[in-house]
C-alpha positions in Angstrom: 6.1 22.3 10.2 2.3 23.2 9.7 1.1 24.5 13.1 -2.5 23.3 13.1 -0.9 19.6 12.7 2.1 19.6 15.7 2.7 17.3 17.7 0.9 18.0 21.5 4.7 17.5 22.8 5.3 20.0 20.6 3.0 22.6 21.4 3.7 22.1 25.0 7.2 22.8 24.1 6.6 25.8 22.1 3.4 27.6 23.3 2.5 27.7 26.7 0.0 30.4 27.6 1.8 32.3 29.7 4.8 32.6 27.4 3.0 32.9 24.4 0.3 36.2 26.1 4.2 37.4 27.9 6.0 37.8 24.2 3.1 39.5 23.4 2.1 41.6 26.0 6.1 42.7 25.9 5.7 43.1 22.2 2.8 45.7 23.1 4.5 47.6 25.7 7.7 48.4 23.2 5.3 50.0 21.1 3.8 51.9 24.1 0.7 50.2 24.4 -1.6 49.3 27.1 -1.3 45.9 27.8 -4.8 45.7 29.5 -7.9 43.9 28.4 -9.1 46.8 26.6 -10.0 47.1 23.1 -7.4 48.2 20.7 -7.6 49.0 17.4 -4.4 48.7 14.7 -3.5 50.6 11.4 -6.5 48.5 10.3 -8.7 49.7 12.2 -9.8 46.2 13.0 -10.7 45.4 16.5 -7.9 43.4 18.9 -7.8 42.4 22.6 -7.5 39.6 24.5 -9.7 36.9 25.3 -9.5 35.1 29.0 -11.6 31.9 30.1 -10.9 28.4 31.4 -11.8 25.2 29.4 -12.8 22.0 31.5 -14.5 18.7 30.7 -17.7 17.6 31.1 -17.8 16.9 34.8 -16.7 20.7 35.3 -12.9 19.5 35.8 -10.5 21.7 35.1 -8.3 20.3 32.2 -4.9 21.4 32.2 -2.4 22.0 28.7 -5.8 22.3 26.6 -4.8 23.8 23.2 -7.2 27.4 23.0 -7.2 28.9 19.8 -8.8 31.4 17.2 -10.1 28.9 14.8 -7.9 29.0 11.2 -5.5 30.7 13.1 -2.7 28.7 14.6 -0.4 31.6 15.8 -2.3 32.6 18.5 -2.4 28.9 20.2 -1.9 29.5 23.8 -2.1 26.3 26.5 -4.3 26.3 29.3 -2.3 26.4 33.1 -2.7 23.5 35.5 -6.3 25.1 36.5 -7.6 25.1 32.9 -7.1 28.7 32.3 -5.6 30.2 29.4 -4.9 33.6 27.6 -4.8 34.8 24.0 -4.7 37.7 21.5 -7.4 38.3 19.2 -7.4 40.5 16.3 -10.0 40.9 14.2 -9.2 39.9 10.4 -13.0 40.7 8.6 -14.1 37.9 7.4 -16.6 34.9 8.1 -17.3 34.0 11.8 -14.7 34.4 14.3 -14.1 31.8 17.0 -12.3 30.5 19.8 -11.9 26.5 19.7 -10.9 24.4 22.1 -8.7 21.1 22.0 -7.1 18.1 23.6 -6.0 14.6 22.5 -8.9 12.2 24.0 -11.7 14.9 23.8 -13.6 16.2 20.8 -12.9 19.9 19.8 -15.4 22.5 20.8 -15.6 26.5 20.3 -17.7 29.9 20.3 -18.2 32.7 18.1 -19.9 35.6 19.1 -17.1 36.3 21.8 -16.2 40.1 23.3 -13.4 41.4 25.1 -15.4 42.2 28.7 -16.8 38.7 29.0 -14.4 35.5 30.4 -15.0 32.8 27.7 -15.4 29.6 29.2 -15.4 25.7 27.2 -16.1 22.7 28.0 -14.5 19.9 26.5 -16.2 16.5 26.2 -14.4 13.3 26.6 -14.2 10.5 24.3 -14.3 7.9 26.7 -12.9 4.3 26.2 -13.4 1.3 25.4 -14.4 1.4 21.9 -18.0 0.4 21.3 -18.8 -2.4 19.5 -22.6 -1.3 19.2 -21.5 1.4 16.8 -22.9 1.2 13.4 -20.8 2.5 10.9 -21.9 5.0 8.5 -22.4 5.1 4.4 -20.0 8.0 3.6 -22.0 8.5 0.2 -21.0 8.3 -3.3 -22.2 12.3 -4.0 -23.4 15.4 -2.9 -27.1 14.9 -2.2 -29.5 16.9 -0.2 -31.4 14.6 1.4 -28.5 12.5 3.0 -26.8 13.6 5.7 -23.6 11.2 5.0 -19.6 12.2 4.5 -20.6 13.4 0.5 -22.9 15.8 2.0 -20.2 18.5 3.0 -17.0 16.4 1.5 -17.9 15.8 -2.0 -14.7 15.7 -3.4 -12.6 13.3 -0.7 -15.6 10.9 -1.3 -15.7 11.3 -5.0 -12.0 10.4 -4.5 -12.3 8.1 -2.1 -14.4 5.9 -4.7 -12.1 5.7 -7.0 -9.5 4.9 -5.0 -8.2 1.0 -4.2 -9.6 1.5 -0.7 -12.5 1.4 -1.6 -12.2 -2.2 -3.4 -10.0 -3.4 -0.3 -12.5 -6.5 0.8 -14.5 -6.6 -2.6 -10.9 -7.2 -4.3 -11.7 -10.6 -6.0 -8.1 -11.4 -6.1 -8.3 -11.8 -2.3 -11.7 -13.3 -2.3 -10.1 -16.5 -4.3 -7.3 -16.7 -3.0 -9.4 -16.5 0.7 -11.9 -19.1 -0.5 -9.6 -21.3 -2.5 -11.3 -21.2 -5.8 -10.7 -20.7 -9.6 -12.8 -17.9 -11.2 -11.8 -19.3 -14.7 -13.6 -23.0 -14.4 -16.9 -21.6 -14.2 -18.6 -25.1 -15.1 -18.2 -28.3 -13.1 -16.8 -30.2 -16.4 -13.9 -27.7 -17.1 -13.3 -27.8 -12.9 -13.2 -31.6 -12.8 -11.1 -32.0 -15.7 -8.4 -29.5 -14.0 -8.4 -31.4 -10.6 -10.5 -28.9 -8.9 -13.3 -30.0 -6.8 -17.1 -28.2 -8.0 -18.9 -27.4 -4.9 -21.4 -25.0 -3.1 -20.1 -22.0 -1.2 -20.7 -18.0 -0.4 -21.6 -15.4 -2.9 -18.7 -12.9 -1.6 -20.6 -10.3 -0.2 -23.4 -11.6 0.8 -24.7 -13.0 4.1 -25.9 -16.2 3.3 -26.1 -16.7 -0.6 -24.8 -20.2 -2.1 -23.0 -20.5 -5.4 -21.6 -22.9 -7.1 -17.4 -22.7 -7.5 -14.4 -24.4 -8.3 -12.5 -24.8 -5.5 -8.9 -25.7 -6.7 -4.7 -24.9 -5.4 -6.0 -24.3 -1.7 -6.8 -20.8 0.1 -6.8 -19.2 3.2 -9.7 -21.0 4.8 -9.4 -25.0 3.6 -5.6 -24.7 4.4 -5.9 -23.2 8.1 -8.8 -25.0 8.9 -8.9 -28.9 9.4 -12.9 -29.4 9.7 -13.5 -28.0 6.1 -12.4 -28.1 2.8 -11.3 -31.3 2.2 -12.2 -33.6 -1.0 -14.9 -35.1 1.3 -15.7 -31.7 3.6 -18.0 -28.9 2.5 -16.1 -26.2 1.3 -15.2 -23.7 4.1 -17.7 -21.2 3.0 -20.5 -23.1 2.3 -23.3 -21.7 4.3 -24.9 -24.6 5.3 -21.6 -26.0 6.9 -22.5 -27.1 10.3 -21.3 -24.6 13.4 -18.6 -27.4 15.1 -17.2 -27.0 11.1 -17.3 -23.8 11.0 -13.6 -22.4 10.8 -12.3 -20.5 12.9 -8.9 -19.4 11.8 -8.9 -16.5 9.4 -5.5 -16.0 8.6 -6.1 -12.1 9.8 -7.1 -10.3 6.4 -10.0 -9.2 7.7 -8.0 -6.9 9.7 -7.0 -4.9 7.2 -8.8 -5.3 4.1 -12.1 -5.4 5.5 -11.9 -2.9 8.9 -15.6 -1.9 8.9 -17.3 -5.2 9.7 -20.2 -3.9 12.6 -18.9 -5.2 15.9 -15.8 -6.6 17.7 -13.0 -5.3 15.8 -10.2 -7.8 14.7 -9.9 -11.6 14.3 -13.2 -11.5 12.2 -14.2 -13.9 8.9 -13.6 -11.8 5.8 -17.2 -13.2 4.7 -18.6 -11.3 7.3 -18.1 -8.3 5.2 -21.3 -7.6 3.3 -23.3 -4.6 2.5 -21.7 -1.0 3.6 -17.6 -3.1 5.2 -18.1 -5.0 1.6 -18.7 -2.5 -0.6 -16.8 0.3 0.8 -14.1 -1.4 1.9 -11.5 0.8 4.1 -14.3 3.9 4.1 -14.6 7.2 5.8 -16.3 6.1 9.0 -13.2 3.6 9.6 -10.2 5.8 9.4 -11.7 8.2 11.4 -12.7 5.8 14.1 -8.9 5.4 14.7 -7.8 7.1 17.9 -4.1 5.6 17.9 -1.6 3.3 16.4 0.4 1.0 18.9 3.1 -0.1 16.8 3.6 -3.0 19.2 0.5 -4.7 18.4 0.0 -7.1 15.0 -1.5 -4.7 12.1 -5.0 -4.2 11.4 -8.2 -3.3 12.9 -8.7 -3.7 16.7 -5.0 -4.9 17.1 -2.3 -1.8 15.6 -5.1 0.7 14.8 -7.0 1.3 18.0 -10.4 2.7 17.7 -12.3 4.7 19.6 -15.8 4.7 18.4 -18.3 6.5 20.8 -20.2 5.3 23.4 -21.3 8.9 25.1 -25.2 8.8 23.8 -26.4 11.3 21.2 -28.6 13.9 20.7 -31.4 14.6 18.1 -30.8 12.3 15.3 -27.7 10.9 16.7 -27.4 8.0 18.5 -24.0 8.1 19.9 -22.3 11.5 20.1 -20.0 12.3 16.9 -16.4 12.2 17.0 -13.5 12.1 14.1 -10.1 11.7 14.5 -8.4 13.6 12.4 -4.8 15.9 12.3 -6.4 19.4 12.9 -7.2 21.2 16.3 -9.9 23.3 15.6 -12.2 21.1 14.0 -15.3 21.7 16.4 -18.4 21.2 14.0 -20.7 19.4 16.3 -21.5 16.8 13.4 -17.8 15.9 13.3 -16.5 15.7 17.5 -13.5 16.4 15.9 -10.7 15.2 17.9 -7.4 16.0 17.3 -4.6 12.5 16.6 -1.3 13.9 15.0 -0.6 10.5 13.7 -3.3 11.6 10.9 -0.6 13.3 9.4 2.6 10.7 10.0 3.6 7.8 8.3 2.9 5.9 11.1 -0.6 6.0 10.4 -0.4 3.9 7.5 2.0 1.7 8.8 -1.0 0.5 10.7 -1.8 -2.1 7.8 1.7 -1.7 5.3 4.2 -2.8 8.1 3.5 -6.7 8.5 5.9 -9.3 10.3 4.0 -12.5 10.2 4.4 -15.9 12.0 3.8 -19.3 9.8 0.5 -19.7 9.9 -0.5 -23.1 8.2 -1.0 -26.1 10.8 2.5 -27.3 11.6 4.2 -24.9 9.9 6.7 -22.8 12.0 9.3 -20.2 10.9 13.3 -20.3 11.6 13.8 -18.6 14.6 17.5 -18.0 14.6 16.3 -16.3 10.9 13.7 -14.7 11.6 13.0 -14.1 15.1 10.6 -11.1 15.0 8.4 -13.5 12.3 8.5 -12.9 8.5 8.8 -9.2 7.1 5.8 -10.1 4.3 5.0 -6.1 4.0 7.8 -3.8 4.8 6.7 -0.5 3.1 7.2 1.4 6.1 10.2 0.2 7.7 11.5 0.7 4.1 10.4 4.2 4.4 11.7 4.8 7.7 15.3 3.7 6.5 15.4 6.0 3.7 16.5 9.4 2.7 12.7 10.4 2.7 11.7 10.2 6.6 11.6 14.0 6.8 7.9 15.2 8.3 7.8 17.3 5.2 7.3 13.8 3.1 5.6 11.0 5.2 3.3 8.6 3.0 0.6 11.0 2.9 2.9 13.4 0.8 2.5 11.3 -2.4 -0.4 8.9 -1.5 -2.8 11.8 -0.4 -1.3 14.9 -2.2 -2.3 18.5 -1.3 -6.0 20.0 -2.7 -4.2 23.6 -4.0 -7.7 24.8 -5.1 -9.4 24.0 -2.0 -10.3 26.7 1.1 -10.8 23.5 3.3 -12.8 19.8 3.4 -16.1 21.7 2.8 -16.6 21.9 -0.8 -18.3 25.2 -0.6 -16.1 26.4 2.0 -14.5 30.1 1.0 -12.4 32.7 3.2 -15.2 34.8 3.3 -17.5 32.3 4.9 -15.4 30.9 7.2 -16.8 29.5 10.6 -17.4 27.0 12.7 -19.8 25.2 10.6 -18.2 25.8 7.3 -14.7 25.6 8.8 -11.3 27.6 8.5 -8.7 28.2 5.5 -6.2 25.6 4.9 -3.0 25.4 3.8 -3.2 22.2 0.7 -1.0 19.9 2.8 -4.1 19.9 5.4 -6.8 19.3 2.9 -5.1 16.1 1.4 -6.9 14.2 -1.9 -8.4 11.4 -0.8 -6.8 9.1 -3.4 -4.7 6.7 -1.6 -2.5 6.8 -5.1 -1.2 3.2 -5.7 1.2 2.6 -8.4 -1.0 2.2 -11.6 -3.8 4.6 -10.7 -4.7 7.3 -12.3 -3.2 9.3 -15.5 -0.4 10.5 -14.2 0.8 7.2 -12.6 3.6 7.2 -9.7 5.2 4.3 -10.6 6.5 5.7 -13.9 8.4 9.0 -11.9 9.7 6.0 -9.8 13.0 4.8 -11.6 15.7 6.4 -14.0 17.0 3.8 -16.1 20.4 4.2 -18.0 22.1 1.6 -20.6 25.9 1.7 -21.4 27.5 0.0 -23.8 31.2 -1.1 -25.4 32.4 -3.4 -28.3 35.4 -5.4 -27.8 36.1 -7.7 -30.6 33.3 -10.1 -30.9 31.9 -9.3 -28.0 29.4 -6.3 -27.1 29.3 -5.5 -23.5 26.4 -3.8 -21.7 25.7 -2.7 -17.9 21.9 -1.2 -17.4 21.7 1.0 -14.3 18.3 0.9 -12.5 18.0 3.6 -10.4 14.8 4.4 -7.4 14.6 7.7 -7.5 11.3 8.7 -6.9 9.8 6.0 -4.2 9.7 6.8 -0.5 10.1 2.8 -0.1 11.6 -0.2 -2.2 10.2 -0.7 -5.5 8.5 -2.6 -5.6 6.3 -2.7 -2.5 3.3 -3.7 -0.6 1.8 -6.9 -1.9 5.0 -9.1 -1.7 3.7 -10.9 -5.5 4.3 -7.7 -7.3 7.7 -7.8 -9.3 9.7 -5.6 -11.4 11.3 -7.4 -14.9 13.9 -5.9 -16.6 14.0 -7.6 -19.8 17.7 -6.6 -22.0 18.2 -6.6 -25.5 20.6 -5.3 -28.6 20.9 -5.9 -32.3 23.1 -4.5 -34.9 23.2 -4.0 -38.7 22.9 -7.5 -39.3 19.8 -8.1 -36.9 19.3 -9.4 -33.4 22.1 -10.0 -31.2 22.7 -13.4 -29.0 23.0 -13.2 -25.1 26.4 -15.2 -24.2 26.9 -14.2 -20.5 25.4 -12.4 -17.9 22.3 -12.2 -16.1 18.8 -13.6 -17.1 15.4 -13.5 -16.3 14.8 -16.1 -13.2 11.6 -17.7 -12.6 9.7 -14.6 -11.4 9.9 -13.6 -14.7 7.3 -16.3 -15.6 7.8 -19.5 -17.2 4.9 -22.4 -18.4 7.2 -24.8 -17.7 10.9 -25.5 -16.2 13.1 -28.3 -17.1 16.3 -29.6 -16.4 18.3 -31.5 -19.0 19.5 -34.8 -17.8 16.5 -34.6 -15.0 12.9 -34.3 -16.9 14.3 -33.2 -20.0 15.9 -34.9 -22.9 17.7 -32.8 -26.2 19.3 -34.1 -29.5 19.7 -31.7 -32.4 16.7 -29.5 -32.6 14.0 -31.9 -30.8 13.6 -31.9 -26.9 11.6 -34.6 -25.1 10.0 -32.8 -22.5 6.7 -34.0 -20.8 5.6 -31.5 -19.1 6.4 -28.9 -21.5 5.1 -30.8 -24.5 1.2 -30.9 -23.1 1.2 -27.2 -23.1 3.8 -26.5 -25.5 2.2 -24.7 -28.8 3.8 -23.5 -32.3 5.2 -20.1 -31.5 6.2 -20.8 -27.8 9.9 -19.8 -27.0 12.4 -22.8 -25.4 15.0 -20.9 -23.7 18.5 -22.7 -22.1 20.4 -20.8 -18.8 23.2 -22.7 -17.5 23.7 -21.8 -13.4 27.0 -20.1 -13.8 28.0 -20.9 -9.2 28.1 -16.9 -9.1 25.7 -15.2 -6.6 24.4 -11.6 -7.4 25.9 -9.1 -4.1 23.0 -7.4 -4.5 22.2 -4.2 -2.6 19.1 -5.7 -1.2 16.0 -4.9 1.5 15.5 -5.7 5.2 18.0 -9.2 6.2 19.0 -9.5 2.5 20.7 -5.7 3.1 23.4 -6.9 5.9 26.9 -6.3 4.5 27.5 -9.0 6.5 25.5 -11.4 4.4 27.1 -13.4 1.5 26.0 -13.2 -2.0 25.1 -16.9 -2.0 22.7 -16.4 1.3 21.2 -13.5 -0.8 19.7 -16.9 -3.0 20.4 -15.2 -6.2 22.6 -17.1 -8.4 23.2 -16.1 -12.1 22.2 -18.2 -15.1 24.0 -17.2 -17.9 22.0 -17.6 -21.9 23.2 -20.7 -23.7 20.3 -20.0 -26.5 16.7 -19.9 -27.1 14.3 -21.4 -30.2 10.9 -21.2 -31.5 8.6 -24.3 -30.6 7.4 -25.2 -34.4 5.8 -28.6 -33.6 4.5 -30.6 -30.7 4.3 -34.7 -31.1 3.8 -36.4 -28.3 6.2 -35.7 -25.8 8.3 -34.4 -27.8 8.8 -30.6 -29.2 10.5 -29.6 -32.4 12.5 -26.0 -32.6 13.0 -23.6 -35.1 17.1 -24.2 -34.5 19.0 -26.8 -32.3 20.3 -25.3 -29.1 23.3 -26.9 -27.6 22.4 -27.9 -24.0 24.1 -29.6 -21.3 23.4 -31.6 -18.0 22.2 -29.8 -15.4 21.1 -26.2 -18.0 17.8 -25.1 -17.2 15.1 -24.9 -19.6 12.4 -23.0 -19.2 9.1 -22.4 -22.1 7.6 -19.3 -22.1 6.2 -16.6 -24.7 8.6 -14.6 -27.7 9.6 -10.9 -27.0 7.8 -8.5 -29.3 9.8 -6.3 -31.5 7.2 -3.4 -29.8 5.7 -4.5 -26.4 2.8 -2.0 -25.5 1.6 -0.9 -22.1 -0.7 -3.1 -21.0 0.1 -6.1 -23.0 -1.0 -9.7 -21.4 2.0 -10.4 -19.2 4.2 -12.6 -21.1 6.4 -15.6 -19.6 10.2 -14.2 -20.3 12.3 -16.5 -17.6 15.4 -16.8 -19.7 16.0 -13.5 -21.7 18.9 -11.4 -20.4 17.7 -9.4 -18.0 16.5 -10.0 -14.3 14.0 -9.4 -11.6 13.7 -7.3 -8.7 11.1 -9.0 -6.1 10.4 -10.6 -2.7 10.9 -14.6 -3.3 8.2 -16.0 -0.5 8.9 -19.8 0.1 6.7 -22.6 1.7 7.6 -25.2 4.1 8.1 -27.4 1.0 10.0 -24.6 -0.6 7.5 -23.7 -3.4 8.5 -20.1 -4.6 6.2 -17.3 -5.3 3.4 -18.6 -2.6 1.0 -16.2 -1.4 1.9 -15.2 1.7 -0.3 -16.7 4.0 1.7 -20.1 3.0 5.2 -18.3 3.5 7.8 -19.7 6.3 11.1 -18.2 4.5 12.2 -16.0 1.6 14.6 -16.8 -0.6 15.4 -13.2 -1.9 15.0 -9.8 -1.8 16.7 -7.6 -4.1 13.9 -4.8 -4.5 15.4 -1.2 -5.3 15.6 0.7 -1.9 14.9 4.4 -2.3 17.7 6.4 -3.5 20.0 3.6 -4.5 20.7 1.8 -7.9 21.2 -1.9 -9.5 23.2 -2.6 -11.6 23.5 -5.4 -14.4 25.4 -6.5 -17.1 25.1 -8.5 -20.2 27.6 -9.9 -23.0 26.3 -10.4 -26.5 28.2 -12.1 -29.6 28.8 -9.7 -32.5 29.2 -11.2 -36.0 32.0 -9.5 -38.1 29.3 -8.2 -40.0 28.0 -5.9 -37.6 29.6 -2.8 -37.0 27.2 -0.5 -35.5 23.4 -0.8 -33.6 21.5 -0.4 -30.4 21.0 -2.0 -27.2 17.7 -1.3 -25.3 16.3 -1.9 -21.4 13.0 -2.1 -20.5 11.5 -2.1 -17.3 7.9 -4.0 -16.8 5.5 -3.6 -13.4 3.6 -6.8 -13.2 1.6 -6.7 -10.5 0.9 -10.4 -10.2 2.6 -13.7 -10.8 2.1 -15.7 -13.3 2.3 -18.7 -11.5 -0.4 -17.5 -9.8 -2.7 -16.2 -12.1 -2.9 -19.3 -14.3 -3.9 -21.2 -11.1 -6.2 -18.5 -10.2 -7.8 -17.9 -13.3 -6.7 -14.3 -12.6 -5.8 -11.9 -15.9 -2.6 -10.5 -15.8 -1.2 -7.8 -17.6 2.2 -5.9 -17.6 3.1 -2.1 -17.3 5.9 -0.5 -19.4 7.4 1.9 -16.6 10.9 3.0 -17.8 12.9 2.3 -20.8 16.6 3.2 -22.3 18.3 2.7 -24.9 22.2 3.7 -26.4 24.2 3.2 -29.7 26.7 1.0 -30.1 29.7 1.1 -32.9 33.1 -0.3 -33.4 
């Protein structure tokens, strides 16, 4: 446990002043020393003694269990008695500017230097009073060290050179969650290509702006025209049109404001994400935000004003500030006058971020309403926490800060030009790394050296038995503090399976394929909307899409259910595999699409299909698929998925969540466990040795949605295996 981060229950526990200065003086007295207030002077020759005062607030109040200590130096804590006096040891170590600091939770830090042994030393600690004031402006934290400003870049260079490249800094200028808030299609850029597509080509906001119009295609609903009767509609202004008239103004925001746009000036919580523009658009979740947040009341909905409680100040200023400074943060003896540092532990816990990443949400569209005998605490649409909290890593040596915000090792403190010699109130004290954290917020793709590929071992085994080859793939989350995958409940893993042999590409002829989540253009059902004979399919819906080089592939619904291991409700041994809602399709076949007439669409080999198989069209599996790659639609190939199924009141699958009343599955990889599948190919007599190979892909985004969106999607290669097979 790092000492400048305990817990206040801790520190009462551990270091009260009078046993804390008791173990000493006793230590003192076995070496036959005076335990006076006298100056003493060790092997060193440095100067030691002990340094008496009381700390109050700024009425002149004594305050009672203040934490007193010599600033960098949490051994000598010591906790003031019931009459705000306290005790401690001081022993002179040489360098920079010693000083006492003073610090409770609720009041900004404060401290001296300059301090002797014959003089009491006396603080006074000054409240951060409540309520939070919604008059506070928040400040620019800067994009650099520069002279003239006087923002967070000035002394923290590198946390805001970090900061903006982080994805918290795109939080409300994500444009992603601009569409889908808005309702448009970033694609149909003219009002032809929008009209011919069903959307509807009409004025509404330049995101980030106050009051610019521009001209979109609003098409597939959004946050706003589906909450909100009085707008939207074929014969409404669009939601965001800034000349709607105020009694059509909406006024239901589906809460993502909350938590992807925090630092909107003013009342915090239930706010229009279009009222972010300028510093709450640009910056997104910024400096001046976090460190506004003076608790987290896991009771409360997530978000800004609600779960995150902020405490911005109201005491006024002096010289060029308005309202007196204060920063929570997880050190004590941060008493830099410019900062009001004030000391919150849950800086340093994982509760902090489960301020926005821990989300049980009611049905939110008109009418809509949720099972309650299902889900009685509402709909678990972000779990990362709770995930987190059930797994092997809730230590407090590896909260989410631990690989989110990982440790500065070449850093003295937060100051970039902070060193051990010049340490002092203004510059600040020496750190251990785990207390000057990289402001990174790491998400799965970012950076070089990406977490999500240390997040899963992946093994293939493998066995011939007459014609058949058997294979199991093992998927294993070994390096996630939560399931994989997390967060965002449209993000997916796809495990896509394949082997071949001396005489080429093996066929799939049981075992578990790639569901819908895997991406499909279109899905069929033979003796429903589709129609085969020999190598021809009469298929509507896939025909006015369907191009040379597509891929048709046939699953027939096999009435097993996967007993996945899976997260949250779908983790109940009690639950049946059939409530976990995932049953397996076994591969019948799969051809190449080498004409399109009409509505009908010719293959490259007949596949024998039967009433009720599943059909779905979709793109061909490269013999080398890169990082990066557009993501490809694969429903079909052996394999599966590992995701969060959302479902609408109509049961649409893969809706963004703000539609969601249900899920139908949840089979993400919990930390530390495994998945397991297993696949049967046919192997010609010909054959007698080859491979079989497993690769896993991140796709951040499905498909589904991103053709609707106009959104690019692409996939991530994050762990593959392979093994040899022979007779």
């Amino acid at each position: 446990m790092r000492m400048a981060a305990l817990s206040l229950v801790a520190l009462v526990g551990c270091a009260t002043q009078k046993s804390a200065q008791t173990s000493h003086d006793a230590t003192l007295a076995s070496d036959g020393v005076d335990t006076g207030t006298s100056t003493q002077r060790g092997d060193t020759g440095m100067a030691s003694f002990e340094v008496t005062g009381t700390i109050t607030d700024q009425d002149g109040t004594a305050v009672p269990e203040a934490i007193v200590m010599v600033g960098g130096q949490p051994d000598t804590m010591a906790l003031t008695d019931e009459d705000g006096n306290y005790a401690l040891w001081y022993t002179e170590i040489g360098m920079g500017e010693p000083a006492i600091v003073a610090a409770k939770q609720g009041y900004r830090a404060t401290a001296r230097e300059f301090f002797s042994p014959d003089t009491p030393l006396d603080l006074r600690l000054k409240l951060v009073g409540p309520p939070d004031n919604e008059d506070y402006v928040y400040q620019d934290p800067g994009d650099g060290f520069n002279e003239a400003e006087e923002d967070c870049s000035h002394c923290h260079t590198n946390f805001v050179l970090d900061f903006n490249k982080s994805k918290h800094v795109e939080s409300a200028r994500n444009p992603l969650l601009q569409d889908l808030y808005a309702g448009v299609n970033r694609a149909l850029d003219n009002e032809d290509d929008c009209l011919n597509a069903g959307g509807a080509w009409m004025q509404g906001l330049e995101p980030g702006s106050a009051a610019t119009a521009v001209l979109k295609c609003y098409l597939g609903g959004g946050v706003l025209p589906d909450l909100n009767h009085a707008c939207g509609d074929s014969d409404q202004l669009a939601c965001d049109d800034p000349s709607l008239p105020e009694p059509e103004w909406p006024s239901d925001f589906g809460a993502c404001a909350d938590c992807h746009a925090p630092g909107i000036d003013g009342k915090a919580g239930g706010r229009d994400l279009h009222d972010a523009h300028g510093l709450s658009y640009e910056k997104g979740i910024h400096c001046d935000v976090c460190h506004k947040v003076r608790d987290v009341d896991m009771s409360q909905p997530p978000g800004i004003g609600q779960r995150l409680i902020l405490g911005r100040p109201s005491e006024p200023g002096k010289n060029t500030f308005i309202w007196d400074p204060v920063y929570f943060g997880p050190l004590l003896d941060v008493p830099n006058v410019a900062m009001g540092g004030s000391i919150q532990p849950k800086f340093d816990e994982a509760v902090f971020c489960a301020g926005c990443h821990e989300q049980n949400q009611q049905a939110l569209l008109p009418g809509d309403a949720l099972d309650p005998a299902l889900w009685p605490e509402g709909l678990p649409i972000h779990s990362t926490y709770s995930e987190w909290e059930d797994g092997p890593y809730n230590q407090e040596a590896t909260p989410c800060q631990f690989c989110h915000m990982p440790g500065d090792t070449e850093a003295t403190n937060s100051v970039d030009i902070a060193t051990p010699e010049a340490q002092s109130i203004t510059f600040g004290f020496p750190r251990h790394p785990s207390d000057t954290r990289r402001h990174t917020f790491r998400g799965p793709l970012q950076g070089e050296s990406r977490l999500i590929d240390t997040a899963l071992y992946i093994s293939v085994a493998a066995q011939r038995s007459g014609d058949v080859l058997e294979a199991t793939v093992s998927v294993a989350n070994i390096g996630c503090g939560h399931a994989i995958p997390t967060g965002e409940p449209m993000r997916a893993l796809v495990l896509v399976v394949e082997a071949d042999g001396d005489c080429g590409a093996l066929s799939a002829s049981e075992g578990m394929t790639i569901p819908d989540t895997g991406g499909t253009l279109a899905h069929g059902i033979e003796g429903f909307d589709v129609s085969s004979t020999a190598s021809a399919i009469s298929w509507p819906a896939a025909a006015a899409i369907a191009e040379p080089g597509h891929v048709i592939r046939v699953v027939r619904p096999s009435g097993v259910f996967s007993d996945y291991a899976g997260i949250g409700v779908f983790g109940d041994p009690d639950l049946s595999a059939e409530d976990k809602g995932m049953e397996i399709s076994d591969p019948i076949g799969q051809a190449t699409v080498t004409e399109v007439d009409g509505d009908t669409i010719y293959l490259s080999t007949s596949i024998s299909s039967e009433a009720g198989d599943h059909l779905y069209l979709g793109d061909a599996w490269p013999e080398m698929a890169e990082d990066g790659d557009a993501a490809r639609h694969l429903a079909g190939l052996p394999g599966t998925t590992f995701s969060k199924v959302l479902l609408d009141s109509e049961g649409s699958r893969h809706v963004p969540h703000y539609r969601a009343t249900d899920i139908a599955s949840d089979n993400r990889i919990a930390p530390g466990t495994n998945a397991l599948t297993h696949h049967s190919f046919s192997v010609p007599s010909s054959c007698s040795t080859g491979e079989v190979r497993a690769t896993v892909i991140y796709r951040p985004i499905p498909l589904s949605l991103a053709r609707a969106r106009g959104w690019d999607a692409t996939d991530a290669i994050i762990a593959t295996a392979a093994t040899d097979w022979s007779d």
